[in-house]
C-alpha positions in Angstrom: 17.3 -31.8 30.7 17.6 -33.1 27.4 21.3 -35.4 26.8 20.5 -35.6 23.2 22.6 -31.8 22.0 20.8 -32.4 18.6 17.3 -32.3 20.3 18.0 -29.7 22.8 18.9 -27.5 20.6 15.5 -28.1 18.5 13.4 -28.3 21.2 14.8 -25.1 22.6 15.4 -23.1 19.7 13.1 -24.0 16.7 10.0 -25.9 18.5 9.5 -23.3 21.3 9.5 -19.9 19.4 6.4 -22.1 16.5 4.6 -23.8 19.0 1.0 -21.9 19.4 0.8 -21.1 15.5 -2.4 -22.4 14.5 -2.4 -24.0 11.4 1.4 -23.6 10.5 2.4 -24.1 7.1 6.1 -25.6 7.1 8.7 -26.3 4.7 11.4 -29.2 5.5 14.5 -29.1 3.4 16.1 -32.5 4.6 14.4 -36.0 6.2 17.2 -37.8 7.8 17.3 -41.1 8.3 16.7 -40.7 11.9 13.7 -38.1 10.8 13.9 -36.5 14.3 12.9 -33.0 12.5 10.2 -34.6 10.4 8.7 -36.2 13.7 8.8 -33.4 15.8 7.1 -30.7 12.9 4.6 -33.4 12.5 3.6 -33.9 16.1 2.6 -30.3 15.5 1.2 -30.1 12.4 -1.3 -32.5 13.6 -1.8 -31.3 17.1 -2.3 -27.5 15.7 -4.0 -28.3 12.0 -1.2 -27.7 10.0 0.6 -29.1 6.8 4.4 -30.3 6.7 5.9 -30.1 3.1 9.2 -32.2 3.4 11.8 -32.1 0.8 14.9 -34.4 -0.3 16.4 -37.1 -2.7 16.5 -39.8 -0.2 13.7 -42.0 0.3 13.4 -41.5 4.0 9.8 -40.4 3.1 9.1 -44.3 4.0 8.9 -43.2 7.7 5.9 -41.4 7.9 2.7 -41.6 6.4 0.1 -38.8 7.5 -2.7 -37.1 5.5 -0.7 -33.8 7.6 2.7 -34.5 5.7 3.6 -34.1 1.7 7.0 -35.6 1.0 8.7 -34.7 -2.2 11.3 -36.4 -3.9 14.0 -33.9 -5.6 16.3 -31.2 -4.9 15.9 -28.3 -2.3 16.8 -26.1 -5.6 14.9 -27.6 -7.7 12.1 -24.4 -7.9 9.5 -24.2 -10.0 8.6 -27.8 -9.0 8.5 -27.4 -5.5 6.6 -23.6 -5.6 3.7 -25.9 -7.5 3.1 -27.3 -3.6 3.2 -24.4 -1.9 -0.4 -22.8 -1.9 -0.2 -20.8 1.2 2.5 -18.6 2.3 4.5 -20.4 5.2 5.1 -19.8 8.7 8.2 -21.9 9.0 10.7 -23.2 6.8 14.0 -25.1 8.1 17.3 -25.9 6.1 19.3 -28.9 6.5 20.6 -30.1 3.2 24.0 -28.9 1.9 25.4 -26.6 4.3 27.8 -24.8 2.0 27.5 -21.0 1.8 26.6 -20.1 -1.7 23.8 -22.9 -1.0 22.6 -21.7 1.7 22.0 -18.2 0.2 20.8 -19.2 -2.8 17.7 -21.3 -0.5 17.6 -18.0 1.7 17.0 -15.5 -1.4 14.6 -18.1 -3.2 12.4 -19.2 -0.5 12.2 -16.1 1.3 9.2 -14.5 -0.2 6.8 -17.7 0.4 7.8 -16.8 4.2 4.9 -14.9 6.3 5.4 -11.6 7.9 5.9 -12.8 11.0 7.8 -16.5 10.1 10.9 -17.9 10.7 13.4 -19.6 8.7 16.0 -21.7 10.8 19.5 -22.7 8.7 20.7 -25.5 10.9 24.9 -26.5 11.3 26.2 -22.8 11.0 28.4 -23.5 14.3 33.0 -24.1 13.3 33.6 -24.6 16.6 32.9 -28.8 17.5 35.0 -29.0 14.1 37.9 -26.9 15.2 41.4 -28.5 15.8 41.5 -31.2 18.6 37.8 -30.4 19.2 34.8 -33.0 19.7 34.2 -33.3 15.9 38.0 -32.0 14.5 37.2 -31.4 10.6 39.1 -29.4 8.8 36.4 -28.7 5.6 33.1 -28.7 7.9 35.3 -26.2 10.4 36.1 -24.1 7.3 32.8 -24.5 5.6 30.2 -24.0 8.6 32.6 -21.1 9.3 32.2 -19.2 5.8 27.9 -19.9 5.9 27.8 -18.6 9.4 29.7 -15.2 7.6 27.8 -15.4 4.8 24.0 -15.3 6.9 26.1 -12.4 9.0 26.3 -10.6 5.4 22.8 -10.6 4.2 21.6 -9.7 7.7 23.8 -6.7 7.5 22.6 -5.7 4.0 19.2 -6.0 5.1 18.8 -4.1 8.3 15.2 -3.8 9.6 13.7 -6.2 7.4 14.9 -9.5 9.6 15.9 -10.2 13.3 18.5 -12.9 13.4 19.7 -14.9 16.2 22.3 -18.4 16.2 22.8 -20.8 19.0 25.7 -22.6 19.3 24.6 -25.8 20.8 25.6 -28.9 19.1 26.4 -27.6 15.3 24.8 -25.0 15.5 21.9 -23.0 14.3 20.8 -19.5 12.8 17.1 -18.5 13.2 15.6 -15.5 10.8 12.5 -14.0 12.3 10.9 -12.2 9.5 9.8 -8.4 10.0 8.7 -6.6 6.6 7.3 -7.8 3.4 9.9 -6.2 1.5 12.4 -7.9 -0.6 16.5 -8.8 0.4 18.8 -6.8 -0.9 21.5 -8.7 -2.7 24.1 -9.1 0.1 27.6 -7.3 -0.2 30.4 -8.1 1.4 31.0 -7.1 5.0 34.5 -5.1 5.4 35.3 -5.6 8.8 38.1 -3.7 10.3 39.9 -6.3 12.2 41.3 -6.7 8.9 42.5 -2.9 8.3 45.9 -1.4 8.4 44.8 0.3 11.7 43.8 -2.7 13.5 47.4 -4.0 12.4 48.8 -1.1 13.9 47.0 -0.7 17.1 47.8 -4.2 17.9 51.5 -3.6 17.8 51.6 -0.4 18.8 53.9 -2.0 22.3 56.3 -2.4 19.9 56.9 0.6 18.6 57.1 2.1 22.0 53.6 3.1 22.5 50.5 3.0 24.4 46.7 2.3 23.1 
């Protein structure tokens, strides 16, 4: 088995669901410096025909030189610049930039479109839990943070039912995984009201203490 929890959890969850597309078209938001990601897309780009677009401000792009891989040196938001290098509609595209919710759904709703019917689009870090209190990675912003994009992916699945399968994993940080299903456009997400939250809930939680069963 894998030690690695970072690997694993591509290996297992991205890499295995992509690996027999022929020619897949993929879309990197993020080259670390360790360019684990990058590697691993590019291992498959070249064993299956395909093309890697990376995308990022660093200058990571050092790494790797294939005639498979594009590299391109700006912001994951920065649109119209990057849509010029996208000629074919893509089979994968994987997020691992700025992890905070409103960015993450603004890359969701503008990329989404240049997905395939059929594609998937992985949103990696979307796991609170190594960053709660006295846990492996205690963090009090990434906790709160990975916690409200994890909610916020929750929302536009729910205002968009049928038109995406979505599963997470919770290995290492985390992971969410959007299988696309229809050509159709995302609805603009509303807010979930969940009824943990409700007057009801409140009261049949207490109900023992007003002298009463559930």
């Amino acid at each position: 088995m894998e030690k690695d929890i970072h690997k694993r959890k591509f290996l297992n969850f991205i890499l295995q669901p992509i690996l027999n597309i022929d020619s897949p078209q993929i879309l990197e938001f993020g080259v670390s410096e360790r360019g684990m990601s990058t590697s691993i897309f590019l291992d498959l780009c070249k064993k299956n025909k395909g093309k890697l677009i990376s995308v990022d401000t660093n200058k990571n792009s050092r790494k790797f030189q294939d005639t498979n891989w594009q590299f391109i040196n700006t912001r994951d938001d920065n649109f119209d610049f990057i849509e010029k290098y996208i000629d074919k509609k893509l089979d994968v595209i994987y997020l691992d930039t700025i992890h905070k919710a409103d960015h993450v759904e603004k890359i969701i709703y503008n990329y989404y479109d240049k997905l395939k019917v059929g594609g998937f689009f992985f949103i990696d870090d979307t796991s609170w839990l190594p960053y709660t209190k006295n846990n492996r990675k205690d963090h009090f912003y990434m906790e709160v943070n990975n916690h409200e994009t994890f909610d916020r992916i929750i929302e536009i699945f729910n205002s968009n039912s049928g038109l995406f399968d979505l599963e997470f994993s919770f290995v290492g940080t985390g992971i969410a995984k959007i299988h696309k299903l229809s050509s159709e456009k995302l609805d603009t997400y509303k807010k979930t009201r969940f009824r943990k939250s409700s007057f009801k809930n409140f009261f049949r939680k207490n109900l023992k203490f007003l002298g009463k069963k559930e």
